[in-house]
N, C-alpha and C positions, 0 to 999 in steps of 0.2 A: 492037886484037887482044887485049894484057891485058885488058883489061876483060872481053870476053867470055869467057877462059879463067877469070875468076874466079866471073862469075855461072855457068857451067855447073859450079864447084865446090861451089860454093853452093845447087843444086839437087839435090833429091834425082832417083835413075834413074825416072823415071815413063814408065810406056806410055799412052801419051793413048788416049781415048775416040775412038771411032771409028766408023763406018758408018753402018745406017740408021735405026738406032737413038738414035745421037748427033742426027742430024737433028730425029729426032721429037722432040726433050728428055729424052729418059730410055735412059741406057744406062749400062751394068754393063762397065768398065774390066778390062782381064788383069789380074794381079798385077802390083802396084807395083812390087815390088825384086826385081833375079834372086834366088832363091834360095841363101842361103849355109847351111853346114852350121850355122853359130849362131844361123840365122834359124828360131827355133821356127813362127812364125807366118807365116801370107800375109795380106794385108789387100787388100781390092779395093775401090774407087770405084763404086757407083753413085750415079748422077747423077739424081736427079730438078728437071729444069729447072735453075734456078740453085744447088740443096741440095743437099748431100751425104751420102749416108746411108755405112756403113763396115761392110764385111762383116768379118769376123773368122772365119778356118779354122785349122787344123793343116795345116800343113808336113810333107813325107817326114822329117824330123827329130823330129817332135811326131804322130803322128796322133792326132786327135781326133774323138771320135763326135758328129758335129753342128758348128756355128758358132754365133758370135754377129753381131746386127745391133744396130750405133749410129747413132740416130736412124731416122727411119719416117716421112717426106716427110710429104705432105701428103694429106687425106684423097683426091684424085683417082687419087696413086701406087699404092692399095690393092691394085688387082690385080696388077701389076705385080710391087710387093713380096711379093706372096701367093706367087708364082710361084716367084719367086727364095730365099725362106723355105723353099718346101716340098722346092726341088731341093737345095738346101743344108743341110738338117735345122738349122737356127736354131732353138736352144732357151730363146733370151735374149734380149728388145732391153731395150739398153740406152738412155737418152735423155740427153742433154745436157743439154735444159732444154722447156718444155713450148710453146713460140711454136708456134701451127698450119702453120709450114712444116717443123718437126723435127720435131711430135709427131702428126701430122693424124692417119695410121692407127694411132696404136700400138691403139687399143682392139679396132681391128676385127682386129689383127695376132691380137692375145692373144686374141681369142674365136675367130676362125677353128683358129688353131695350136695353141691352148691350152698356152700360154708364159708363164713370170713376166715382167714389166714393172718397170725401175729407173727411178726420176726423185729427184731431189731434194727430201726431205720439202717443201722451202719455197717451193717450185713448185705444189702442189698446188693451188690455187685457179686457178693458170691456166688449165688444162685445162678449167675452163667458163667461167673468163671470163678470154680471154687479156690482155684491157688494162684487167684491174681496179688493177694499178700501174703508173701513167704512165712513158712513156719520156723521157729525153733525150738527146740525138743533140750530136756533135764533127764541127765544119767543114762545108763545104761540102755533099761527099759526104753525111755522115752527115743533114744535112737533105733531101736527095734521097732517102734510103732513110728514113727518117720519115716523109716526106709517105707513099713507095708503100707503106709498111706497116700503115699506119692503117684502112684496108679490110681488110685480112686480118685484123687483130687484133680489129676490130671485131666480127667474125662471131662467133656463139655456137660454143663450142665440144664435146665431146664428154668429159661428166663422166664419171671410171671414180677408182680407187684401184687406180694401183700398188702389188703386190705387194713390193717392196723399197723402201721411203721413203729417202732416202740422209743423211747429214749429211757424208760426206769421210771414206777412209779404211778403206771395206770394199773387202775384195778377191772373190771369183767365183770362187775354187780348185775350192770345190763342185760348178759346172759344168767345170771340167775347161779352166780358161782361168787363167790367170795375168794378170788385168787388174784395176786396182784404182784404185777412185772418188779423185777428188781435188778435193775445195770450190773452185770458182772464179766467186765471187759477182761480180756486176757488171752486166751484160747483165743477167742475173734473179737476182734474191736466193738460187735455189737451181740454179743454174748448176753442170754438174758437167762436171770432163774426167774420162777415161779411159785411164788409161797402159796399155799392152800390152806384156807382156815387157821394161819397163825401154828399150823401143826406139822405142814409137810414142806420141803423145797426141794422142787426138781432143780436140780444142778445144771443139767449138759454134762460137759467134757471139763469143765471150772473144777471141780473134784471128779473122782473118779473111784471104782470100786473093784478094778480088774487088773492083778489079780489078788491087788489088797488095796486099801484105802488109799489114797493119794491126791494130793492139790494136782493142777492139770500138769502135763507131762509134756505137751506139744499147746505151744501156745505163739502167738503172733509178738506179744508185750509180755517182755517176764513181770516186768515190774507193776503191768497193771493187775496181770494175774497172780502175783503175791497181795497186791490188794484188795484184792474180790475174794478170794480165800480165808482173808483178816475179815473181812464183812461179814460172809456166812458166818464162819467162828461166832460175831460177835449178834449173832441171832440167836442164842442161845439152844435151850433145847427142839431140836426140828428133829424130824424123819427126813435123809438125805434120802432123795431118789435120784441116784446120779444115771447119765447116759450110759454108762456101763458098769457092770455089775449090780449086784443088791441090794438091796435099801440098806442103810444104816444109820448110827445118829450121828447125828453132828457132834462135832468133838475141835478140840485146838488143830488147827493143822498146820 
């Protein structure tokens, strides 16, 4: 009975994904956290299939004209996220890192929406050829999702240039969001997370939440992705919203 009083401390308040939507693989979560007066921001979960894309609004504490979207599924999500972009007035996605399951739509996102695009200068070569730099993979696990990702990496990709090339360290004031890049090389040399309000960090694939918590499993640099993992860690308490699975907090990893 401890134990489970502990792990339900240890989880952030999530409203899981639900109905028939969730069925189908892709469905758009309520807001994460009940609403507190400190809470500038609302963050919501969609889901496409096993990825996670992260909506970014204004809170009745914060209103803001528009959202942002972090990451942009995979090119099949397109319309889907097109939908959810237009109803949301998303003036920004932002990307993690450029692998065809996070970055599939962005281009078709940006040319439909006509929206600036962030990615990580050092990623840019991915986007038309996502496994021009070999991966290697940790444990068991981590060779199971290497074998399944060699097919998808393998597929040509869809060449564009992002408008904001990142290096770690720009913030988004501009658009009217208080979220600011942070270098988290490993997974892919231009790996980037995204803190929101001092409260949330979308991860990518740098942590991981599928089918339990984990530093990244398939990564480019082991050693810089032991170091991007030591960094999160040392941002104390956050809401991880990693590229797969569900939010959780931040913890030692």
């Amino acid at each position: 009975m401890q134990s489970n009083q502990t792990n339900r401390q240890n989880t952030p308040s999530v409203v899981q994904d639900g109905g028939t939507a969730a069925a189908s693989g892709f469905s758009m979560g309520k807001s994460l956290f009940a609403e507190k007066p400190e809470s500038l921001y609302q963050v919501k979960r969609i889901r496409c299939g096993n990825v996670n894309c992260w909506l970014v609004t204004g809170s009745k504490a914060l209103p803001t004209n528009g959202s942002v979207l972090v990451d942009a599924g995979r090119k099949e999500d397109f319309p889907r996220l097109e939908q959810i972009c237009l109803q949301h007035r998303v003036k920004l996605i932002l990307l993690t890192h450029a692998h065809p399951d996070h970055a599939g739509s962005a281009a078709l996102l940006r040319k439909s929406l006509r929206i600036p695009v962030a990615l990580g200068r050092l990623d840019l070569p991915l986007l038309e050829h996502p496994n021009i730099r070999p991966l290697h993979c940790r444990g068991w696990l981590g060779k199971g999702l290497l074998a399944l990702s060699r097919r998808e990496l393998a597929q040509p990709g869809t060449p564009f240039v992002p408008e904001l090339l990142l290096e770690g360290g720009e913030d988004f004031y501009r658009y009217g969001f208080s979220i600011r890049a942070i270098a988290l090389p490993g997974h892919t040399a231009g790996s980037m997370g995204y803190e929101i309000n001092h409260r949330f960090l979308c991860t990518g694939d740098a942590v991981m939440n599928l089918p339990w918590p984990t530093p990244a499993l398939l990564f480019e640099n082991g050693e810089q992705a032991a170091e991007s993992t030591a960094k999160i860690a040392g941002l104390g308490k956050r809401v991880i919203l990693p590229g797969h699975g569900a939010a959780l907090w931040n913890r030692e990893w």
